[in-house]
PDB file of N, CA, C and O in Angstrom:
ATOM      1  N   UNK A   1       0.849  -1.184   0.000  1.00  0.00           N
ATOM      2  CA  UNK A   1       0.000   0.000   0.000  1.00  0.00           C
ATOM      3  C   UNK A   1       0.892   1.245   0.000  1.00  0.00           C
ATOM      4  O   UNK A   1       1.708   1.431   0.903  1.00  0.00           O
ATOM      5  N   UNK A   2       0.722   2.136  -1.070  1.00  0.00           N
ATOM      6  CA  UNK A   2       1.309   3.148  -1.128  1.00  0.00           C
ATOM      7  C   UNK A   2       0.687   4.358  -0.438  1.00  0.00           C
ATOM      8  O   UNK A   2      -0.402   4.819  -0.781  1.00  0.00           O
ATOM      9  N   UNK A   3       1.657   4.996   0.852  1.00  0.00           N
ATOM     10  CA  UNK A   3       1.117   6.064   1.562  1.00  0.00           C
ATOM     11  C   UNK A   3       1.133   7.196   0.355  1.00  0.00           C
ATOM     12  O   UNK A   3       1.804   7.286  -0.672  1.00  0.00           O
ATOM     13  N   UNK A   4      -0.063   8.142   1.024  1.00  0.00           N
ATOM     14  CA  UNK A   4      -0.219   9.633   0.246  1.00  0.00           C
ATOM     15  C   UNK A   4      -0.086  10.669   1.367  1.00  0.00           C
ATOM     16  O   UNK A   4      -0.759  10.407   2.363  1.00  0.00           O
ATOM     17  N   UNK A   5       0.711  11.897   1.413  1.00  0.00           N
ATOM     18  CA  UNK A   5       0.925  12.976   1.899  1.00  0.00           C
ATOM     19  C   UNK A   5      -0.566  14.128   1.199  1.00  0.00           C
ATOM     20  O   UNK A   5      -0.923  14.419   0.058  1.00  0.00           O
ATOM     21  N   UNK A   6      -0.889  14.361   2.087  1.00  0.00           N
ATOM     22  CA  UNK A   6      -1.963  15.515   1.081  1.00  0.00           C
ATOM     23  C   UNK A   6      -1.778  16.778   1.758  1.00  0.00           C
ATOM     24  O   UNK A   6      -2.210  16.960   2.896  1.00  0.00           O
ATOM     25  N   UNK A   7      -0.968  17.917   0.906  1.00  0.00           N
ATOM     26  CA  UNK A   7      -0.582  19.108   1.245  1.00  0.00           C
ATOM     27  C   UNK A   7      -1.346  20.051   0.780  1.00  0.00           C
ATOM     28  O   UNK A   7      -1.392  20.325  -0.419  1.00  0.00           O
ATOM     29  N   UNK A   8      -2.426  20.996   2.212  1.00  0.00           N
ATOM     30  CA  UNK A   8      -2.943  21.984   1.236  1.00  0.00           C
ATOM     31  C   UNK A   8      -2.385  23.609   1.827  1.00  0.00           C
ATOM     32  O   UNK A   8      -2.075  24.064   2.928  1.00  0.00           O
ATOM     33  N   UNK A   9      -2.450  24.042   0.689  1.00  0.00           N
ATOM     34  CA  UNK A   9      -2.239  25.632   1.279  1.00  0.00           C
ATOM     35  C   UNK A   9      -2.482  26.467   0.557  1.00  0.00           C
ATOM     36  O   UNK A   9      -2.678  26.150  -0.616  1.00  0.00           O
ATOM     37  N   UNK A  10      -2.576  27.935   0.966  1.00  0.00           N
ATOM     38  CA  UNK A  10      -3.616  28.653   0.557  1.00  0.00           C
ATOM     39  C   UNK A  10      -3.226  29.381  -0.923  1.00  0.00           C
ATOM     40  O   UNK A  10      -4.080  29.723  -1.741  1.00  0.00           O
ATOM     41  N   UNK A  11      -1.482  29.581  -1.136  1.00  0.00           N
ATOM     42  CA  UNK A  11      -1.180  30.290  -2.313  1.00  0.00           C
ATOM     43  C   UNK A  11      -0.393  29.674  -2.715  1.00  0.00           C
ATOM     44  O   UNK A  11       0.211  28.741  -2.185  1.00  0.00           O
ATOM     45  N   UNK A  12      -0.241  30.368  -4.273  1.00  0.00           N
ATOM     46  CA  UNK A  12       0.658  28.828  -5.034  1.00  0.00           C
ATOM     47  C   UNK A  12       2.171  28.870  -5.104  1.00  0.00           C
ATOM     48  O   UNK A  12       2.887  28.312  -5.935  1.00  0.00           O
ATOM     49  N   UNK A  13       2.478  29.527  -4.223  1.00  0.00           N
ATOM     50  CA  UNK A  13       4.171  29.379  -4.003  1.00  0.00           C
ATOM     51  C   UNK A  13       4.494  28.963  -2.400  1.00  0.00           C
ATOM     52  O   UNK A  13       5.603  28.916  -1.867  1.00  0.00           O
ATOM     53  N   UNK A  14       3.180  28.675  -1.799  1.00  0.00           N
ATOM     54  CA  UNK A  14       3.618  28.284  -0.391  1.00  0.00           C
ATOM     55  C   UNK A  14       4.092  26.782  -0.096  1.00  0.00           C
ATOM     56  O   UNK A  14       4.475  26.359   0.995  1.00  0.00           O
ATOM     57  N   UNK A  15       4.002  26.154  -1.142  1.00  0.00           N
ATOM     58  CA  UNK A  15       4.769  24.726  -1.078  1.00  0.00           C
ATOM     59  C   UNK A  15       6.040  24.894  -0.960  1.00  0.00           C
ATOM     60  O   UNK A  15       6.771  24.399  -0.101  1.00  0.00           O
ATOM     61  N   UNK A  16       6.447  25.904  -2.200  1.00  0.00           N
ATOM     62  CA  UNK A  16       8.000  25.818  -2.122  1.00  0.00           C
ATOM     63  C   UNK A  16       8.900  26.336  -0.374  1.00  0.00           C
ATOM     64  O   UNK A  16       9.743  25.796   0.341  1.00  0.00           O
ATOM     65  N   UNK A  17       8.169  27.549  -0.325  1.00  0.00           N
ATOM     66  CA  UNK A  17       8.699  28.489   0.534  1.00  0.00           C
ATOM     67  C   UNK A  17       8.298  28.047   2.071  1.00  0.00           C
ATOM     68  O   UNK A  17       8.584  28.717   3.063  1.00  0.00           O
ATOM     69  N   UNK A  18       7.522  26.690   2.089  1.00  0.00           N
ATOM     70  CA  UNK A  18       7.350  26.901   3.644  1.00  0.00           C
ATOM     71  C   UNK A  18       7.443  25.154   3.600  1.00  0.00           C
ATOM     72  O   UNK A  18       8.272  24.870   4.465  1.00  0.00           O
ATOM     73  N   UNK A  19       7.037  24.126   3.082  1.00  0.00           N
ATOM     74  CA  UNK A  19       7.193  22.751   3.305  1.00  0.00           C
ATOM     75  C   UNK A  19       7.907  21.772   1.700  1.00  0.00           C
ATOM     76  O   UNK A  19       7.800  20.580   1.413  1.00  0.00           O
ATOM     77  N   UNK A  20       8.526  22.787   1.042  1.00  0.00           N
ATOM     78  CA  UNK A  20       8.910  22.005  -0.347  1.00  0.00           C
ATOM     79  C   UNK A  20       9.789  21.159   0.283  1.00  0.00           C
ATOM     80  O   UNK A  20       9.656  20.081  -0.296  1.00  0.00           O
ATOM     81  N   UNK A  21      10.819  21.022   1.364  1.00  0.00           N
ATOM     82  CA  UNK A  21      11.683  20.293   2.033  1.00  0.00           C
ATOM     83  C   UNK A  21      11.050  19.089   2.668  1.00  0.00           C
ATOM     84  O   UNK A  21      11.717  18.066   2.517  1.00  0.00           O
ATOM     85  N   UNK A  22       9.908  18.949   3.353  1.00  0.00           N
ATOM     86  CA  UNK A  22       9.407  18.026   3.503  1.00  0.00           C
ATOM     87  C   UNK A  22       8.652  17.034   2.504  1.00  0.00           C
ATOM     88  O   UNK A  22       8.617  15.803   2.527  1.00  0.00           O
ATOM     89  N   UNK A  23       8.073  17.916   1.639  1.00  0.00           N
ATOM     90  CA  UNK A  23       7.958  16.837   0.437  1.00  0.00           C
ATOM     91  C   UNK A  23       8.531  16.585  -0.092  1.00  0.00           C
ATOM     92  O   UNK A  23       8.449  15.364  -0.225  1.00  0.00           O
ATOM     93  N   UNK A  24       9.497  17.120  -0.823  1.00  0.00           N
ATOM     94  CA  UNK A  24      10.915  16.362  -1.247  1.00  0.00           C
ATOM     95  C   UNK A  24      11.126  15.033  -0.503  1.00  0.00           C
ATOM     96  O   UNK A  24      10.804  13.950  -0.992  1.00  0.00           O
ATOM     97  N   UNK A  25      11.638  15.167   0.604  1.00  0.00           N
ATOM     98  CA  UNK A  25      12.398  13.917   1.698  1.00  0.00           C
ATOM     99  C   UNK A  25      11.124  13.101   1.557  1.00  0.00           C
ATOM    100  O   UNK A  25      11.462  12.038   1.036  1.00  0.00           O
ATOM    101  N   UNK A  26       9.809  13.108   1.782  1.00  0.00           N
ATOM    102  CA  UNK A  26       9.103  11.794   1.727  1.00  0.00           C
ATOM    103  C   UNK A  26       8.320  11.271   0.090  1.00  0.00           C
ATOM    104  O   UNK A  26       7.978  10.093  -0.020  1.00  0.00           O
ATOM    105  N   UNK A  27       8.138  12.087  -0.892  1.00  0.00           N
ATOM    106  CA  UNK A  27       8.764  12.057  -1.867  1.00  0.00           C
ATOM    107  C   UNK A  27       9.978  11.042  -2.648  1.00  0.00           C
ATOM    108  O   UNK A  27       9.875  10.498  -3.747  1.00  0.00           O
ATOM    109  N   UNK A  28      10.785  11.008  -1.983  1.00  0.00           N
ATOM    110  CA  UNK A  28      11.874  10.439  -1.731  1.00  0.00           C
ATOM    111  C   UNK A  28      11.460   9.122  -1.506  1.00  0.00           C
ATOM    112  O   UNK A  28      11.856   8.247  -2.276  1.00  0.00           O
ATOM    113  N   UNK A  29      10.595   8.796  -0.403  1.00  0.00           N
ATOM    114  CA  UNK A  29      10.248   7.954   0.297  1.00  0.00           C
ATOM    115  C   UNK A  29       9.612   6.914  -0.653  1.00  0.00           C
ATOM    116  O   UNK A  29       9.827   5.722  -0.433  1.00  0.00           O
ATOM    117  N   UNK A  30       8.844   7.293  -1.696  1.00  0.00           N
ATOM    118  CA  UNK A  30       8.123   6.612  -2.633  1.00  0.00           C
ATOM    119  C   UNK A  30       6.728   7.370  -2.284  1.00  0.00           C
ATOM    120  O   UNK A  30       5.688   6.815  -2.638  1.00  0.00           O
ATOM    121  N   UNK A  31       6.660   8.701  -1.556  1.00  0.00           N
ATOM    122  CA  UNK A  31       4.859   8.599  -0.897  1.00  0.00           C
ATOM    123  C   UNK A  31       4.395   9.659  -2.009  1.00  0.00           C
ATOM    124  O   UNK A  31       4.901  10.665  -2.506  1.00  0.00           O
ATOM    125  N   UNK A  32       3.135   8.923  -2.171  1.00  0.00           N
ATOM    126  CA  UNK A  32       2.344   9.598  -3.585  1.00  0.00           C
ATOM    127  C   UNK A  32       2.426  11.270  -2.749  1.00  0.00           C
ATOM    128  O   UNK A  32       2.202  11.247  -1.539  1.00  0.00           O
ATOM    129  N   UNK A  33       2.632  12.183  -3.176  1.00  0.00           N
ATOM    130  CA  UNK A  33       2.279  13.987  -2.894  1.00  0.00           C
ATOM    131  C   UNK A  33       0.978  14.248  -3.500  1.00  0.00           C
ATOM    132  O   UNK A  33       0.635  13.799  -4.594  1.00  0.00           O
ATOM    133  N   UNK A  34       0.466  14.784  -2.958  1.00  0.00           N
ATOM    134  CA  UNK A  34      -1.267  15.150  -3.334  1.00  0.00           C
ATOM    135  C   UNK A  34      -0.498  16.703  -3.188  1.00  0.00           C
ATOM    136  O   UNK A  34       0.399  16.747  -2.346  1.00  0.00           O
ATOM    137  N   UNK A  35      -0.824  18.107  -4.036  1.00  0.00           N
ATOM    138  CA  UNK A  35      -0.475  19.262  -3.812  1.00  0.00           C
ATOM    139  C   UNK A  35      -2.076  19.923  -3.865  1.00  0.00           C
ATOM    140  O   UNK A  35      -2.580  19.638  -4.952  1.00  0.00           O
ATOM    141  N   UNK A  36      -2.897  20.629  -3.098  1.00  0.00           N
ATOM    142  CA  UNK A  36      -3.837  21.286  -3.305  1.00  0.00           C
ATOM    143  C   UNK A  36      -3.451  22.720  -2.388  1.00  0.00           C
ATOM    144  O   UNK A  36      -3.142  22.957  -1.220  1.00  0.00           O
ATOM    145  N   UNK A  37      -3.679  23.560  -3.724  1.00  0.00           N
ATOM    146  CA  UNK A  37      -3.995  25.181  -4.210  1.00  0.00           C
ATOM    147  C   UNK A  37      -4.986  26.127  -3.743  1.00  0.00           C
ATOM    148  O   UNK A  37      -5.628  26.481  -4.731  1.00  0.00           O
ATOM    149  N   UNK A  38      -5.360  26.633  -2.824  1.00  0.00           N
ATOM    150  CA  UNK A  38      -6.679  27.056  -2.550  1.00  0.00           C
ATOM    151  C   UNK A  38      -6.982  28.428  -3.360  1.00  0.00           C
ATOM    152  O   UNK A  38      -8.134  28.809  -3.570  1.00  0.00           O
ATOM    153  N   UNK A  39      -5.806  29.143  -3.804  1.00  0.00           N
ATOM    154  CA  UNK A  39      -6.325  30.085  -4.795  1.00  0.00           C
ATOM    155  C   UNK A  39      -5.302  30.338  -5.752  1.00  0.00           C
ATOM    156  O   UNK A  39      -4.159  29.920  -5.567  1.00  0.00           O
ATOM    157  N   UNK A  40      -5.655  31.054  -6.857  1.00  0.00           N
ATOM    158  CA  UNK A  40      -4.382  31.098  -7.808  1.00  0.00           C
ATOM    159  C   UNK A  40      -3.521  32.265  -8.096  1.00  0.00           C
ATOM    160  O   UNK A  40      -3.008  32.704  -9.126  1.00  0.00           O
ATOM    161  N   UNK A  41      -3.529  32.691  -6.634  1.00  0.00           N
ATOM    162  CA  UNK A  41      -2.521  34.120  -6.838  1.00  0.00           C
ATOM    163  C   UNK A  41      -2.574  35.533  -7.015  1.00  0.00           C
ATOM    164  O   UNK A  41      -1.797  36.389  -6.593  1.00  0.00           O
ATOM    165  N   UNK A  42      -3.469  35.635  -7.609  1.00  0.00           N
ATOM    166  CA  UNK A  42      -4.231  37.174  -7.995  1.00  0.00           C
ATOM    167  C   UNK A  42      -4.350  38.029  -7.312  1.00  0.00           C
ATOM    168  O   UNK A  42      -4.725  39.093  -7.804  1.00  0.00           O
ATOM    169  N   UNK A  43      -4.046  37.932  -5.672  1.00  0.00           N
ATOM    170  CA  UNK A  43      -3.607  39.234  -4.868  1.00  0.00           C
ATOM    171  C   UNK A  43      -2.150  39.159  -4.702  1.00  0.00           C
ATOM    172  O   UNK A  43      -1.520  40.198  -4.507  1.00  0.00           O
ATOM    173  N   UNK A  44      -1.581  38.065  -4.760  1.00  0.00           N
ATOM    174  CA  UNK A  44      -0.257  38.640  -4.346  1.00  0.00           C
ATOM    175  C   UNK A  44       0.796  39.397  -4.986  1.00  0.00           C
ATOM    176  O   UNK A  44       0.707  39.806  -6.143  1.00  0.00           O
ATOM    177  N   UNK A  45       2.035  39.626  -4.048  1.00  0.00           N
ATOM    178  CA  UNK A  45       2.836  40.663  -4.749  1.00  0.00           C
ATOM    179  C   UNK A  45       4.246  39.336  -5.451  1.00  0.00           C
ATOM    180  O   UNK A  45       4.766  38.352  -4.925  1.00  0.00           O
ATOM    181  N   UNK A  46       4.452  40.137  -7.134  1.00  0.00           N
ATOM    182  CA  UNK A  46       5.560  39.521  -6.984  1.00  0.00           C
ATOM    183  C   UNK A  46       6.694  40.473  -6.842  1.00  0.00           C
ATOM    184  O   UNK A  46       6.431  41.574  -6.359  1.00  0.00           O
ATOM    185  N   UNK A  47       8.330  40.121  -7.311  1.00  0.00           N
ATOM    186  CA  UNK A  47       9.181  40.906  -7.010  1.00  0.00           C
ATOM    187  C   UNK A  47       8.763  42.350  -7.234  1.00  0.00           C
ATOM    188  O   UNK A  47       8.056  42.595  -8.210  1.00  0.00           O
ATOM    189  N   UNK A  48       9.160  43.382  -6.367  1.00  0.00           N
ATOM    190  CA  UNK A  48       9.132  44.833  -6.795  1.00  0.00           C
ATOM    191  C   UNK A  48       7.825  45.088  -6.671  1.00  0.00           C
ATOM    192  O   UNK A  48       7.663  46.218  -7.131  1.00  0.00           O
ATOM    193  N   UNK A  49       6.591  44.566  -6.225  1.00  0.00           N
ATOM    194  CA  UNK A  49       5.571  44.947  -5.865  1.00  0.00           C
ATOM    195  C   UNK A  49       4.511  44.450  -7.217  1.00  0.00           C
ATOM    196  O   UNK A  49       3.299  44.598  -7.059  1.00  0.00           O
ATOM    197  N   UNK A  50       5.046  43.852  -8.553  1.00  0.00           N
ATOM    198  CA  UNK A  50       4.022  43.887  -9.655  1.00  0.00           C
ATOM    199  C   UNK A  50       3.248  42.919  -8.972  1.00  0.00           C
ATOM    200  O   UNK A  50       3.417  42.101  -8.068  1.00  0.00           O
ATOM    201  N   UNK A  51       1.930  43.468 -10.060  1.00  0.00           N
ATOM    202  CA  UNK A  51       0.604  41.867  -9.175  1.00  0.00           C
ATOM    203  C   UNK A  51       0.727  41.188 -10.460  1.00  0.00           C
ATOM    204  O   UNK A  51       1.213  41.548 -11.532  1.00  0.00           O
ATOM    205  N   UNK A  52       0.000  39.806  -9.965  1.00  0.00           N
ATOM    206  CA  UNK A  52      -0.138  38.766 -11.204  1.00  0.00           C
ATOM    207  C   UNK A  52      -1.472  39.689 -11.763  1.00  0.00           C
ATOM    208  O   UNK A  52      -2.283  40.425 -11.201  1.00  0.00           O
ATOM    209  N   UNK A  53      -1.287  39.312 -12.962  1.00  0.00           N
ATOM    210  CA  UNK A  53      -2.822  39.833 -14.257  1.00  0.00           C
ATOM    211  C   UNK A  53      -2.317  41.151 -13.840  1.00  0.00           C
ATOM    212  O   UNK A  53      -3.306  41.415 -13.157  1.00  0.00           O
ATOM    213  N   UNK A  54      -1.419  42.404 -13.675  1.00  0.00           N
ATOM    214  CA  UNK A  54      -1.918  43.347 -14.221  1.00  0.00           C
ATOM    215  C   UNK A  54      -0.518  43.791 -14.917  1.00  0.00           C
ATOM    216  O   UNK A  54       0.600  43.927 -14.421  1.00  0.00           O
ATOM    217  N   UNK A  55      -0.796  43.896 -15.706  1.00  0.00           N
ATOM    218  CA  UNK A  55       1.057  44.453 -16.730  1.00  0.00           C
ATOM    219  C   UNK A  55       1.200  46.077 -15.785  1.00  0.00           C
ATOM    220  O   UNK A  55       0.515  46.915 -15.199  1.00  0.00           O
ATOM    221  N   UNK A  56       2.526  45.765 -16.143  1.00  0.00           N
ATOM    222  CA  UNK A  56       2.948  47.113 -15.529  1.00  0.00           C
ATOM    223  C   UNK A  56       3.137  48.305 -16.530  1.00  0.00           C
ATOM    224  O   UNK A  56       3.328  48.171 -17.739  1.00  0.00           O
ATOM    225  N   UNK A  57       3.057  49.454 -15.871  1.00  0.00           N
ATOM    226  CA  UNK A  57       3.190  50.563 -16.635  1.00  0.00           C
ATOM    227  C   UNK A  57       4.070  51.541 -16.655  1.00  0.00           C
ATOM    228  O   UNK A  57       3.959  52.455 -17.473  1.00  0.00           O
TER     229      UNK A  57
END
């Protein structure tokens, strides 16, 4: 029986920046990763303050 990890969180770079290290290592392990997204970004800031969807000017 193959274990599954099911990781959810709320924005789509918080895998990397807060548990990508733990899925990696069990990952590793052979354990299926389930990744769930709860939204797709559209308030946050990226570098230098631009938002996703709006071109800069």
């Amino acid at each position: 029986m193959t274990r599954t990890l099911l990781a959810v969180h709320a924005h789509p770079d918080d895998e990397s920046t807060s548990t990508g290290g733990i899925l990696a290592h069990y990952a590793s392990l052979g354990t299926r990763i389930v990744l769930v997204t709860c939204t797709t970004g559209e308030l946050g800031d990226a570098p230098n303050g631009a938002k996703p969807l709006h071109p800069r000017t």
